[in-house]
TIRO-2110 file (N, C-alpha, C; in Angstrom, 1 decimal):
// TIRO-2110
12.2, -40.8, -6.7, N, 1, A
11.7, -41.4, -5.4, CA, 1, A
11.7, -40.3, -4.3, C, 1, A
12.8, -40.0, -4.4, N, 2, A
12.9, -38.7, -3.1, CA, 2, A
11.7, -37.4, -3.2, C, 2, A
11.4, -36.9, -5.0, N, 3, A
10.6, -36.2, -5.2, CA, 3, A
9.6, -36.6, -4.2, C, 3, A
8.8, -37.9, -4.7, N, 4, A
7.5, -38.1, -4.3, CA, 4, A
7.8, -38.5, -3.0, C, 4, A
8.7, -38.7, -2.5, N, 5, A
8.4, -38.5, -1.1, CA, 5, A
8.3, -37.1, -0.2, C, 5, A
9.4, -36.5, -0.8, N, 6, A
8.7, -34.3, -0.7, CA, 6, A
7.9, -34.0, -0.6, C, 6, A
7.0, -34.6, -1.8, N, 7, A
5.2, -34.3, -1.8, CA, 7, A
4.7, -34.9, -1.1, C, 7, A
4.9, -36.0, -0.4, N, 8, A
4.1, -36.6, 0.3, CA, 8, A
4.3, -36.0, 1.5, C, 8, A
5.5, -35.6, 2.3, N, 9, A
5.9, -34.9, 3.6, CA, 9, A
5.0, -34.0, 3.8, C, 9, A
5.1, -32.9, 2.7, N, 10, A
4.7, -31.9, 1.7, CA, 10, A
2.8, -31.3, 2.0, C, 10, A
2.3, -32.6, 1.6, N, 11, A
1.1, -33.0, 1.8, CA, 11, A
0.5, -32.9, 3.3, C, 11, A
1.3, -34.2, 4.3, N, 12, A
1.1, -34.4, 5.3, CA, 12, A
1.1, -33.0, 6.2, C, 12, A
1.8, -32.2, 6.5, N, 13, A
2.3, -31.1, 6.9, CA, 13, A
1.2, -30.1, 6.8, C, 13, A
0.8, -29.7, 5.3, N, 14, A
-0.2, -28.9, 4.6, CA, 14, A
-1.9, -29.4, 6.1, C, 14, A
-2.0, -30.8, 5.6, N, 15, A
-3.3, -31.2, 6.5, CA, 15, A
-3.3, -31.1, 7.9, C, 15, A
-1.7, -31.1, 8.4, N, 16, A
-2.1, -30.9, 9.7, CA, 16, A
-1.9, -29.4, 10.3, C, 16, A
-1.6, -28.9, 9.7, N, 17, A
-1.9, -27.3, 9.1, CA, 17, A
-3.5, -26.9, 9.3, C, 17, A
-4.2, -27.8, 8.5, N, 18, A
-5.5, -27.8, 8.2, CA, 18, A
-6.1, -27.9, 9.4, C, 18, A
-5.9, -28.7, 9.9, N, 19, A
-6.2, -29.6, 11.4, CA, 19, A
-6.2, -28.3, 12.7, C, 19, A
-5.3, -27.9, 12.5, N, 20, A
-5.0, -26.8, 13.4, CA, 20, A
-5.8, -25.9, 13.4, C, 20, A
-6.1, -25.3, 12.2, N, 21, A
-6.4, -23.9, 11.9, CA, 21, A
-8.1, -24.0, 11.9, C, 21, A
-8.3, -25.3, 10.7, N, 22, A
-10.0, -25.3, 10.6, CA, 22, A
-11.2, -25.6, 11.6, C, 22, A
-12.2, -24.8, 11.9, N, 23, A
-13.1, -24.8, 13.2, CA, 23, A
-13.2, -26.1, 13.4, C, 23, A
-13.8, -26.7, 11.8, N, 24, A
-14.4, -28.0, 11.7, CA, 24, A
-13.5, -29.5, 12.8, C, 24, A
-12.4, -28.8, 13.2, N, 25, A
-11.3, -29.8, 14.0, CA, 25, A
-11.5, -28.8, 15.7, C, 25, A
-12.4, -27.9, 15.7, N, 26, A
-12.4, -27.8, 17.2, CA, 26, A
-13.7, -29.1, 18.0, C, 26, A
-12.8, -29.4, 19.1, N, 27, A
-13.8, -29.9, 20.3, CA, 27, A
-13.3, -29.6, 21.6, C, 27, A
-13.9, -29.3, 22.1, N, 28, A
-14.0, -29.6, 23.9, CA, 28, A
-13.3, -30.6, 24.6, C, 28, A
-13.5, -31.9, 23.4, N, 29, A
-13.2, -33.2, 24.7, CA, 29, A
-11.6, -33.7, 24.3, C, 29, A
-11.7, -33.4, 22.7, N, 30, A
-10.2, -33.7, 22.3, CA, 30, A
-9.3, -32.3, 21.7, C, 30, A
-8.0, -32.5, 21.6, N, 31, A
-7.6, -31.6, 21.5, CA, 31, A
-7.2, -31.5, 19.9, C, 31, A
-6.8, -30.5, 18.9, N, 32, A
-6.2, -30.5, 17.9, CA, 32, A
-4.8, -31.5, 17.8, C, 32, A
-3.9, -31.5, 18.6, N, 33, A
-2.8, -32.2, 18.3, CA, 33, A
-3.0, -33.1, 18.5, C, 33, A
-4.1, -34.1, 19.1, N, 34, A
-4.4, -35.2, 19.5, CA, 34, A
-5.4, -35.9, 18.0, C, 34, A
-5.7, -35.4, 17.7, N, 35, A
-6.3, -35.3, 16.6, CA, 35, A
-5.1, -35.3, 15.2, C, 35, A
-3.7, -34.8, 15.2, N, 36, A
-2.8, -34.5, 14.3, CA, 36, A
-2.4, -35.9, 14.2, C, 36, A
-2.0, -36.3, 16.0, N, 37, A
-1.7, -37.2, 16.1, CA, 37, A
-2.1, -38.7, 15.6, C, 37, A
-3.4, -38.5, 15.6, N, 38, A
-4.3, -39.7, 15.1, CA, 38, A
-4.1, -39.6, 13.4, C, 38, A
-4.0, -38.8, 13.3, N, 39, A
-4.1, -38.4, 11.7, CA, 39, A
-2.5, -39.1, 10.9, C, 39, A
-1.3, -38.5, 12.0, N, 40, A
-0.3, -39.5, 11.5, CA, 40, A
-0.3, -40.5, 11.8, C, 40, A
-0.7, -41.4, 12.6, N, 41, A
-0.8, -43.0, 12.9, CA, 41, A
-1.5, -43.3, 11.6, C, 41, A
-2.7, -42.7, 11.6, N, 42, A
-3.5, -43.5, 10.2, CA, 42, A
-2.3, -43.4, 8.8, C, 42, A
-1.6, -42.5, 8.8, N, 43, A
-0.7, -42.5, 7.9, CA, 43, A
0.1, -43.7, 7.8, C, 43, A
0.3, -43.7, 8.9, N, 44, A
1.4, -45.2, 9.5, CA, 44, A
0.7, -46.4, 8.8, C, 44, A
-0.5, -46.3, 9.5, N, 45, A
-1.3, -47.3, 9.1, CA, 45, A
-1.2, -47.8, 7.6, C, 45, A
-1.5, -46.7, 6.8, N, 46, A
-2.0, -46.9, 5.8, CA, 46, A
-0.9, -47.1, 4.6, C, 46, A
0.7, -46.9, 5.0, N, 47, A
1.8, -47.4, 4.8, CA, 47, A
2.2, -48.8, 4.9, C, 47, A
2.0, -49.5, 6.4, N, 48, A
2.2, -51.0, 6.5, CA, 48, A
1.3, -51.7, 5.9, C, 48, A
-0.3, -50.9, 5.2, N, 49, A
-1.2, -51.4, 4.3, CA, 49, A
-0.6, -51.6, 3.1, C, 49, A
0.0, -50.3, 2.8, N, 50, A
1.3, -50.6, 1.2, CA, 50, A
2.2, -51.3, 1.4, C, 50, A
3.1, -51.8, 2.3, N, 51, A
4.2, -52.6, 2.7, CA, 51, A
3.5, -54.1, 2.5, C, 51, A
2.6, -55.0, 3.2, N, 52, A
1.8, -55.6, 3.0, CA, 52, A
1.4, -56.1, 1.6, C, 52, A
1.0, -55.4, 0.7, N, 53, A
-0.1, -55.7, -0.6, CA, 53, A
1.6, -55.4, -1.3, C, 53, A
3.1, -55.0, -1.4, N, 54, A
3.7, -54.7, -2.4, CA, 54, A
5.0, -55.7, -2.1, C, 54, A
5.1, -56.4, -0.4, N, 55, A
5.7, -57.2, -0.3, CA, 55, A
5.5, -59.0, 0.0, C, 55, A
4.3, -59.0, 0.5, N, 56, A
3.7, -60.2, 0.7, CA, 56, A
2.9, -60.6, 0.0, C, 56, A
1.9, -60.0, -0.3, N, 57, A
0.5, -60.1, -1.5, CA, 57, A
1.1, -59.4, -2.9, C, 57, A
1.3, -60.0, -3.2, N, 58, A
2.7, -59.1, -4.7, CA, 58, A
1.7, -58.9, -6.0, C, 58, A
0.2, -60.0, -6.2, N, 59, A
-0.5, -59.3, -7.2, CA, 59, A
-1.1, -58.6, -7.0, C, 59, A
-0.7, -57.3, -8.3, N, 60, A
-0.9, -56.4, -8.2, CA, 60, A
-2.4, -56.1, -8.8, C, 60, A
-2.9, -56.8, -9.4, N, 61, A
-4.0, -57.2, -10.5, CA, 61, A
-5.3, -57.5, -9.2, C, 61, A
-5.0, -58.1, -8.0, N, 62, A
-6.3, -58.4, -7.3, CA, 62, A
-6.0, -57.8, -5.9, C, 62, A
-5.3, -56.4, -5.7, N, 63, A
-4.7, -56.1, -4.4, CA, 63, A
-5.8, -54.6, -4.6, C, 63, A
-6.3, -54.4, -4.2, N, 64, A
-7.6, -53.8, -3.4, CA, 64, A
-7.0, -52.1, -3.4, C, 64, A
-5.8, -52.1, -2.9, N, 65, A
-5.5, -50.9, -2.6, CA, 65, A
-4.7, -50.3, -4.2, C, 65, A
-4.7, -51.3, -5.2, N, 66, A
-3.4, -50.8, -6.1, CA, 66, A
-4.2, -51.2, -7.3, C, 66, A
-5.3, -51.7, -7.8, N, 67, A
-6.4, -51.7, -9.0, CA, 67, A
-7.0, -50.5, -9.1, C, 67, A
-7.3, -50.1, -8.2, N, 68, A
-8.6, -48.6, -8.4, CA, 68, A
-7.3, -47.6, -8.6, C, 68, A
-6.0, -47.5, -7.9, N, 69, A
-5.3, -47.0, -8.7, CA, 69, A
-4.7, -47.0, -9.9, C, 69, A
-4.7, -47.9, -9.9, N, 70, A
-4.1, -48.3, -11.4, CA, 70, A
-5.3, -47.7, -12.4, C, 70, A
-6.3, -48.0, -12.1, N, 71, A
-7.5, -47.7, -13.1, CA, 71, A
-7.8, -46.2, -12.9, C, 71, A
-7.3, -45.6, -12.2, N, 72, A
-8.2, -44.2, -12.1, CA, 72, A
-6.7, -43.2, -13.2, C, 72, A
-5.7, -44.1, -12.8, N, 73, A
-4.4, -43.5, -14.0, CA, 73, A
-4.5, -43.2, -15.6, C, 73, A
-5.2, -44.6, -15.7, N, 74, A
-6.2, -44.5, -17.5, CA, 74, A
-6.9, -43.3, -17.3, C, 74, A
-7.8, -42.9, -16.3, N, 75, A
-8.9, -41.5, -16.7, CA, 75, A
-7.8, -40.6, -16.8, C, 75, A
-6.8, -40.4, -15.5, N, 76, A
-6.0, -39.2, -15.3, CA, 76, A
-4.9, -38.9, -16.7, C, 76, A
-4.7, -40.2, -17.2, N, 77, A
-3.6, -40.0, -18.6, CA, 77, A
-4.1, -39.5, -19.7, C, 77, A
-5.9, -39.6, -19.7, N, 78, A
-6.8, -38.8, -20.9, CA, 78, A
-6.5, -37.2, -20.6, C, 78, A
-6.3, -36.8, -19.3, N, 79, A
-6.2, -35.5, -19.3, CA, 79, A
-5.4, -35.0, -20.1, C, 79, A
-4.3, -35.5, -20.7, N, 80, A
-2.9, -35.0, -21.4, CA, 80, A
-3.4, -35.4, -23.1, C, 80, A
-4.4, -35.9, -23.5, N, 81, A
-4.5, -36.2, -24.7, CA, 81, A
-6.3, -35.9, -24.9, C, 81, A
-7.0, -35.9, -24.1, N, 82, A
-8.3, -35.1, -24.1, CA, 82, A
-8.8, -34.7, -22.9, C, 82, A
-8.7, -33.3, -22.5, N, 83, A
-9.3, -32.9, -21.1, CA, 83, A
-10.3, -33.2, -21.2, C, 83, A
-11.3, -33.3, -22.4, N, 84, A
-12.7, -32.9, -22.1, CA, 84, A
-13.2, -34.7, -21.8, C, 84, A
-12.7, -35.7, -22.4, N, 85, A
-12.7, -36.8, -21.9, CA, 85, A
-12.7, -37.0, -20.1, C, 85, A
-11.4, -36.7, -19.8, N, 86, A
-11.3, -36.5, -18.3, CA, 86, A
-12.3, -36.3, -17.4, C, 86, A
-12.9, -35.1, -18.1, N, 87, A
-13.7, -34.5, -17.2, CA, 87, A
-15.0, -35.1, -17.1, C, 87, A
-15.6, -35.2, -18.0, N, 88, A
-16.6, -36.6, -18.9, CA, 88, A
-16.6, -37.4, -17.7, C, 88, A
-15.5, -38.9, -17.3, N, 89, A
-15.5, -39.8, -16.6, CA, 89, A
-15.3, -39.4, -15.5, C, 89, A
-14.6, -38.3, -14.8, N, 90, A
-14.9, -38.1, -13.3, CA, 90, A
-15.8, -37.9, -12.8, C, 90, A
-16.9, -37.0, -13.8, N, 91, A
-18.5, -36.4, -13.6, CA, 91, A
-19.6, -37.2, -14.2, C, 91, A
-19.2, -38.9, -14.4, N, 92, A
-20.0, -39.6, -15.2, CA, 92, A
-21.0, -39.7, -16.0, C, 92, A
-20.3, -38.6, -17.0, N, 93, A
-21.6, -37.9, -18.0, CA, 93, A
-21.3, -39.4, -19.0, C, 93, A
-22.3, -39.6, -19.3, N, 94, A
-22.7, -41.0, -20.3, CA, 94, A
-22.1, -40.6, -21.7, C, 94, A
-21.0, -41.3, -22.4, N, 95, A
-20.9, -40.5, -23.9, CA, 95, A
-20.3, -42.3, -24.1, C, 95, A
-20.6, -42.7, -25.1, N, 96, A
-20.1, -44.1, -25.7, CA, 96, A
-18.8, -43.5, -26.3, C, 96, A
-18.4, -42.7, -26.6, N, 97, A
-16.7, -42.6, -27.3, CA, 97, A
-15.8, -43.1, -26.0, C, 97, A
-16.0, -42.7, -25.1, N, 98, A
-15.3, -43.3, -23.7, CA, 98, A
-15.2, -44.6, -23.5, C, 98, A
-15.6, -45.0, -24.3, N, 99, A
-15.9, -47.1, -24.1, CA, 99, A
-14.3, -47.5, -24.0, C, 99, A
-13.2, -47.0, -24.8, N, 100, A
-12.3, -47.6, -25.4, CA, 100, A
-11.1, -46.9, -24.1, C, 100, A
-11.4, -46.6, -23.3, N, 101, A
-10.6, -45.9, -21.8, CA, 101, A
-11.5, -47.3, -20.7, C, 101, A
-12.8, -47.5, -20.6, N, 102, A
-13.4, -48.1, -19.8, CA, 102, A
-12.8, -49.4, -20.2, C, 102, A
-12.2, -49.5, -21.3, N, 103, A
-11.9, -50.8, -21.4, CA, 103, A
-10.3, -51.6, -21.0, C, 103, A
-9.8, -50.4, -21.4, N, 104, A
-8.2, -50.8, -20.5, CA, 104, A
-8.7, -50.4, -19.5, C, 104, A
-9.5, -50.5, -18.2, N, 105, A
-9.8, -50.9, -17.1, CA, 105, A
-10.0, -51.9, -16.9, C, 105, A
-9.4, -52.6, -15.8, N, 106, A
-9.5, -53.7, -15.3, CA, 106, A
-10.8, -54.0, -14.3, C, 106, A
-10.9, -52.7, -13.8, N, 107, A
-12.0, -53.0, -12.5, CA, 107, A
-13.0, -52.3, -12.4, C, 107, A
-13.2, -51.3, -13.8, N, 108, A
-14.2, -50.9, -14.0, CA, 108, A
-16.0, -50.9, -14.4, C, 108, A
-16.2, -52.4, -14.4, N, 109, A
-17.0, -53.0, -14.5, CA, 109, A
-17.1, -54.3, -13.6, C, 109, A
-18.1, -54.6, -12.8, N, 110, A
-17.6, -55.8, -12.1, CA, 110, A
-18.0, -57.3, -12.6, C, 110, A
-17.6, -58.0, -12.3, N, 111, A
-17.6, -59.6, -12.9, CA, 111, A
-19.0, -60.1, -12.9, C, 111, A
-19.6, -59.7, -11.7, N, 112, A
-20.7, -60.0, -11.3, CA, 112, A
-21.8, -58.7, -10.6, C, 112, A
-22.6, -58.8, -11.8, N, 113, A
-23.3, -57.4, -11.6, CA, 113, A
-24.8, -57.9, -10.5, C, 113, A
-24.8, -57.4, -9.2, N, 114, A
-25.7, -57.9, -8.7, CA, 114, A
-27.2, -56.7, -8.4, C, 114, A
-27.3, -55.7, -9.4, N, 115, A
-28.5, -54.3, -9.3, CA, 115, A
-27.8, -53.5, -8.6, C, 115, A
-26.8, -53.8, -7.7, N, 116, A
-26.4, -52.6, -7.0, CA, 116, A
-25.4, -51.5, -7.3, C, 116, A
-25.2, -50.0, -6.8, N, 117, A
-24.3, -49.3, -7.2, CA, 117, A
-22.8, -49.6, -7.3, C, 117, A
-22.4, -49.6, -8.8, N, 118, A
-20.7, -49.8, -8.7, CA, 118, A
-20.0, -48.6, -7.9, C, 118, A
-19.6, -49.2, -6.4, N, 119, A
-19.1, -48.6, -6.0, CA, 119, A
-17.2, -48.6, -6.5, C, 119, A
-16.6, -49.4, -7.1, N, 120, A
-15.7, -49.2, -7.8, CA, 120, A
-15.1, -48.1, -8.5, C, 120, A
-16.2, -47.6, -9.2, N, 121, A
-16.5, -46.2, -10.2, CA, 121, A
-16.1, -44.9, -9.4, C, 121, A
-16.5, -45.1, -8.0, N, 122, A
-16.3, -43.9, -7.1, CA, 122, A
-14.6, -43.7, -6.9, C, 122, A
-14.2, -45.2, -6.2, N, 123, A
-12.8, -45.1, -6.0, CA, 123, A
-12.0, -45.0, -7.0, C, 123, A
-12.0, -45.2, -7.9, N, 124, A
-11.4, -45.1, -9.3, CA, 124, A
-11.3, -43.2, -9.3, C, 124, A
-12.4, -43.0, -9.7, N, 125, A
-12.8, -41.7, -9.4, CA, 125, A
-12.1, -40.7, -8.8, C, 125, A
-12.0, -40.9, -7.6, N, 126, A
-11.2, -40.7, -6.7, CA, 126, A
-9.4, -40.6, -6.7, C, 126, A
-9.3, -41.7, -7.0, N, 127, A
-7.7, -41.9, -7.2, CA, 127, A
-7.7, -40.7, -8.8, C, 127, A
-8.1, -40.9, -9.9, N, 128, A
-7.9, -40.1, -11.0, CA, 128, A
-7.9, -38.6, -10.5, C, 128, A
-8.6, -38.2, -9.7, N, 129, A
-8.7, -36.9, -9.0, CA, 129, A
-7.4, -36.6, -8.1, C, 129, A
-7.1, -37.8, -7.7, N, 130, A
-5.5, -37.5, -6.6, CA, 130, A
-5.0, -37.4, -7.4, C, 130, A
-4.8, -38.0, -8.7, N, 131, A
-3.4, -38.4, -9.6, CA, 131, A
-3.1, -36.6, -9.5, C, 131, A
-3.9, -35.8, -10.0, N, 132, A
-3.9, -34.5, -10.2, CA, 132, A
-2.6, -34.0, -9.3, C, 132, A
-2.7, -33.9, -8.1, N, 133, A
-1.6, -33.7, -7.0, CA, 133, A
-0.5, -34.7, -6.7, C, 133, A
-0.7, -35.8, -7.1, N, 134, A
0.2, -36.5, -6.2, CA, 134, A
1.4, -37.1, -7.0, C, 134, A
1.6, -36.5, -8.8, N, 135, A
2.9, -36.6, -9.5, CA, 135, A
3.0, -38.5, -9.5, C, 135, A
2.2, -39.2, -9.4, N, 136, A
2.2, -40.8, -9.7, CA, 136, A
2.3, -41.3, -8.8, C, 136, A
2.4, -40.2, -7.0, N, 137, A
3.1, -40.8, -6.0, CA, 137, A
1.7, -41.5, -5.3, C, 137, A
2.0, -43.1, -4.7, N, 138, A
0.7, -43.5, -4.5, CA, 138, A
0.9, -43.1, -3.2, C, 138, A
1.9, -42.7, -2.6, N, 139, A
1.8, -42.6, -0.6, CA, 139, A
0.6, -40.7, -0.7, C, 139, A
0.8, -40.4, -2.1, N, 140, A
0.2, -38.7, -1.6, CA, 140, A
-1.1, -39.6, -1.5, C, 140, A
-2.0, -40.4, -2.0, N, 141, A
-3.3, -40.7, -2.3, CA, 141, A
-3.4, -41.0, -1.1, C, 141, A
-2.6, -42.1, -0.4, N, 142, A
-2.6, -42.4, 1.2, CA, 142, A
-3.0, -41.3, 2.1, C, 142, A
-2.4, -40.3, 2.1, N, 143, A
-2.1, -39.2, 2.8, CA, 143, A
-3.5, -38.3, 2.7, C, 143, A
-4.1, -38.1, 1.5, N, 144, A
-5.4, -37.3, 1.5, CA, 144, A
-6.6, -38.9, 1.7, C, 144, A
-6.3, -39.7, 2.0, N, 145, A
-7.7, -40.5, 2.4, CA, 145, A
-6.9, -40.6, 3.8, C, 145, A
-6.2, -40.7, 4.2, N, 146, A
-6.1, -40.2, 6.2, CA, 146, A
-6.6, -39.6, 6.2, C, 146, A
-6.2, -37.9, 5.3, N, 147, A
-7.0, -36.9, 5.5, CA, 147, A
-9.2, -36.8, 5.7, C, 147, A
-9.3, -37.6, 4.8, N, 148, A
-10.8, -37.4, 4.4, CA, 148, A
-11.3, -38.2, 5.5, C, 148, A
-10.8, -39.2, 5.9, N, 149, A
-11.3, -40.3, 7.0, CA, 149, A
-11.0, -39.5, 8.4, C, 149, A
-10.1, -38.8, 8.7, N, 150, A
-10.2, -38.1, 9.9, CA, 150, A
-11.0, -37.4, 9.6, C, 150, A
-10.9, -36.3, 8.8, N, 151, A
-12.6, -35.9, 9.1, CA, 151, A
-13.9, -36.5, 9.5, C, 151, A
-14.0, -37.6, 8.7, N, 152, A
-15.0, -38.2, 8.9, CA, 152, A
-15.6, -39.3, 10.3, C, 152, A
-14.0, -39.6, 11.0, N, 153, A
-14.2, -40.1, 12.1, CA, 153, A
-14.7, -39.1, 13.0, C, 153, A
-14.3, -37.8, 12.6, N, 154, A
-14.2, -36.5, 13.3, CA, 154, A
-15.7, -36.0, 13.7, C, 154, A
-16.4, -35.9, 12.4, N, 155, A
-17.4, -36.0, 12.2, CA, 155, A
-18.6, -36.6, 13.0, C, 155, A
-18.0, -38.1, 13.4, N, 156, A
-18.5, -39.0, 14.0, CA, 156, A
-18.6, -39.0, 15.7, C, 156, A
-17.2, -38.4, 15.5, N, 157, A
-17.0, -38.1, 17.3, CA, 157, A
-18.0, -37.3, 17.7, C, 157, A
-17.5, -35.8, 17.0, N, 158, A
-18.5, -34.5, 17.2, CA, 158, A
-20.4, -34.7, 17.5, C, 158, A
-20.2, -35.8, 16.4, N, 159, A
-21.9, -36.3, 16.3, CA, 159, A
-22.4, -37.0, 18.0, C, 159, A
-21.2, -37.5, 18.2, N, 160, A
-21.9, -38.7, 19.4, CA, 160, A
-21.4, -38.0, 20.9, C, 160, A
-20.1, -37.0, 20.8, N, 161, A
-20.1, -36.9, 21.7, CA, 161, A
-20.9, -35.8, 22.5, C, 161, A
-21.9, -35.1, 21.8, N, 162, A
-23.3, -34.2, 22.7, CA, 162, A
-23.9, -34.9, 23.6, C, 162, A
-24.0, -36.7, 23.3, N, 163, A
-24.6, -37.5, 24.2, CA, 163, A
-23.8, -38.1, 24.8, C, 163, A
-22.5, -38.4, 24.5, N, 164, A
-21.4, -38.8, 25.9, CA, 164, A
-20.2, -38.1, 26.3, C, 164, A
-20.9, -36.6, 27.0, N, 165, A
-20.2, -35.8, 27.2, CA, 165, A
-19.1, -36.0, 28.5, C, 165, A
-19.8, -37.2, 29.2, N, 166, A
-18.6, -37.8, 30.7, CA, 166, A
-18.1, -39.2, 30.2, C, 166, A
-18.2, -39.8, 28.7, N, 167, A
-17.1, -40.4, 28.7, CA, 167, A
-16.5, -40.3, 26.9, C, 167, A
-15.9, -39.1, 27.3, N, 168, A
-15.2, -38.4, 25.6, CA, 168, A
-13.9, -39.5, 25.8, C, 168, A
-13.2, -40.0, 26.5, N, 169, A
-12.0, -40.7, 26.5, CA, 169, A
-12.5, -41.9, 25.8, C, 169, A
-13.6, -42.8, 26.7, N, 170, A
-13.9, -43.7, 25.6, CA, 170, A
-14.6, -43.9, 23.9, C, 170, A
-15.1, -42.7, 24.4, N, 171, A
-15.6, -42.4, 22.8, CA, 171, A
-14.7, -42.1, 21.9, C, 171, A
-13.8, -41.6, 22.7, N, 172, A
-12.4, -41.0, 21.1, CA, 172, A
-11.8, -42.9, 20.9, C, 172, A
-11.4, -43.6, 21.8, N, 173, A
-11.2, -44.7, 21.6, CA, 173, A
-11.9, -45.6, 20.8, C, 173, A
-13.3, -45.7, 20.9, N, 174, A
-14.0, -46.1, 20.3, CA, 174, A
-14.3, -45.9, 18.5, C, 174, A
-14.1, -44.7, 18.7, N, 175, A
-14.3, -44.1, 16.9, CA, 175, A
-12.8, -44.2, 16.3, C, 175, A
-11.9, -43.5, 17.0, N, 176, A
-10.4, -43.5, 16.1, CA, 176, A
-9.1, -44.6, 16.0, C, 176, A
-10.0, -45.0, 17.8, N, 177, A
-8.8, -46.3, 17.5, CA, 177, A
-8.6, -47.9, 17.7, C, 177, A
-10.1, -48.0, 17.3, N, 178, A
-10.4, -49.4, 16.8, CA, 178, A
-9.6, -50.1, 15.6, C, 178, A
-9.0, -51.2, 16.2, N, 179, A
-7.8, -51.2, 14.9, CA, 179, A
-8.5, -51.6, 13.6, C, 179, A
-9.6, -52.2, 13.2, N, 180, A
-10.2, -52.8, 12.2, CA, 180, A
-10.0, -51.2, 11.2, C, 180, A
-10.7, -50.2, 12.1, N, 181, A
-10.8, -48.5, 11.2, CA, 181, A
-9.3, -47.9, 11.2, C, 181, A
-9.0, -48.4, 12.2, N, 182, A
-7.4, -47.7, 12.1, CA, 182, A
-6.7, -48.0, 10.6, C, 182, A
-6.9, -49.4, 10.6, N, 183, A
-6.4, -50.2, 9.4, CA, 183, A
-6.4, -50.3, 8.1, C, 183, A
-7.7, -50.5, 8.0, N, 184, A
-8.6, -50.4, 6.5, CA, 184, A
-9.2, -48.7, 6.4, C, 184, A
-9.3, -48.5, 7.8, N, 185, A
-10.0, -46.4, 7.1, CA, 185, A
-8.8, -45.8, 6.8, C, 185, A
-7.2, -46.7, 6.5, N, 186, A
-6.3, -45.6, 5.8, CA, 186, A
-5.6, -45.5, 4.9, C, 186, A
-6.1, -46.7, 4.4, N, 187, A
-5.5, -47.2, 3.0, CA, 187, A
-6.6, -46.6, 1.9, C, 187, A
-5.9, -46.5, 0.2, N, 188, A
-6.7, -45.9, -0.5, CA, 188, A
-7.6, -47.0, -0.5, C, 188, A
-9.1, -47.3, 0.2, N, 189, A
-9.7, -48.3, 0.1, CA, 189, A
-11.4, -47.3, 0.3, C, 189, A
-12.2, -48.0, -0.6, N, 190, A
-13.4, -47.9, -0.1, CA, 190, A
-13.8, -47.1, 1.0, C, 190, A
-13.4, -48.0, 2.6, N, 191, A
-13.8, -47.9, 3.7, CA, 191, A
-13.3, -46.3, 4.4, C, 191, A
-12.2, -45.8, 3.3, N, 192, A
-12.1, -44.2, 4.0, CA, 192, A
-13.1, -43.0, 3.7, C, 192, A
-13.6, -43.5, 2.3, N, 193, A
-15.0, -42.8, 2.0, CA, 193, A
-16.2, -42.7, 2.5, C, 193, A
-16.0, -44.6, 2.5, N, 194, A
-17.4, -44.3, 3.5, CA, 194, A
-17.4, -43.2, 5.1, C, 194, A
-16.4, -43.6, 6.2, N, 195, A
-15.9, -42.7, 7.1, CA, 195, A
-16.4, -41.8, 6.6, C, 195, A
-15.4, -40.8, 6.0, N, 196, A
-15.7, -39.6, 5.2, CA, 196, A
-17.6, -39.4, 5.1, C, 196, A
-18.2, -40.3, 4.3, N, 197, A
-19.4, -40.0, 4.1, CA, 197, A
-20.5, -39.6, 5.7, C, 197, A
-20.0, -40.8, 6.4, N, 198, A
-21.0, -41.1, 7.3, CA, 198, A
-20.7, -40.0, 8.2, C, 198, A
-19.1, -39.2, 8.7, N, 199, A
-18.6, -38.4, 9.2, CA, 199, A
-19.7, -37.0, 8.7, C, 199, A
-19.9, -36.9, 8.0, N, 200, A
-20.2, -35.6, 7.1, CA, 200, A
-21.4, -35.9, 7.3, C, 200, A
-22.4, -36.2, 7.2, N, 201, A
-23.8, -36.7, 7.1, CA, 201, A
-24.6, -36.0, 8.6, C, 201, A
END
């Protein structure tokens, strides 16, 4: 337990490191520590998200934040018995021998297929790719989707604030600390990728 919490400190530390140093975190209107700072709240956040789904919502089978991990651990455990499988399902090269991994997934396929992209597949994906760093620890996964989601709110700010250059106070409020994003952009959920995506775009 203590290990994975090292890594996780470990982790945190490393990004706001990142934060500091990388251009991509300069602005005019906010500052880097102010930015660090948002970055550990979302942490916060995205812990009383795990507190939540491991002490009041206890199944673990329909809890949003703890299926795509659980499922992305099946791809990450092929690494140790076939890399080249691994690599296969993170890069979703089509090979039918993989059927029998897709299947001890729970949420790899959805119940109800409506034409649209399984976005599932992605987060799954994703988590298999943390497992890599984060020794089983699920708070490291937390810790790099803060990460990816600050960027992407970051992203967001940078975007908007060329055009609200006299009101950067409300704008930082607006993009980082609306609690709906505060909330759900920091848990290992969907909604930090998208961030991430739309940040980057």
């Amino acid at each position: 337990v203590y290990k994975r919490q090292i890594v996780s400190i470990a982790y945190t530390l490393l990004f706001v490191l990142i934060i500091q140093k990388l251009s991509f975190f300069h602005s005019n209107q906010i500052s880097r520590k102010i930015v660090s700072a948002v970055f550990i709240i979302k942490i916060i956040a995205g812990t009383m998200l795990w507190l939540i789904y491991t002490h009041l919502y206890t199944d673990r089978l329909t809890a949003d934040i703890f299926k795509y991990f659980d499922d992305g651990k099946v791809i990450y455990d092929s690494l140790f018995t076939n890399p080249m499988d691994y690599f296969k399902m993170l890069l979703g090269i089509n090979d039918p021998s993989l059927l029998h991994y897709y299947q001890d997934m729970r949420h790899w396929s959805r119940e109800f297929n409506q034409g649209l992209y399984n976005e599932n597949r992605t987060l799954i994906r994703f988590n298999a790719l943390i497992h890599i760093f984060s020794f089983g620890s699920y708070h490291v996964h937390t810790v790099f989707m803060c990460f990816l989601s600050t960027m992407g709110l970051m992203g967001i700010f940078k975007a908007f604030s060329v055009y609200l250059k006299d009101k950067s106070k409300e704008l930082f409020a607006a993009v980082f600390l609306l609690p709906s994003v505060l909330f759900w952009g920091s848990g290992v959920l969907k909604e930090g990728l998208i961030l991430f995506s739309l940040g980057m775009s």
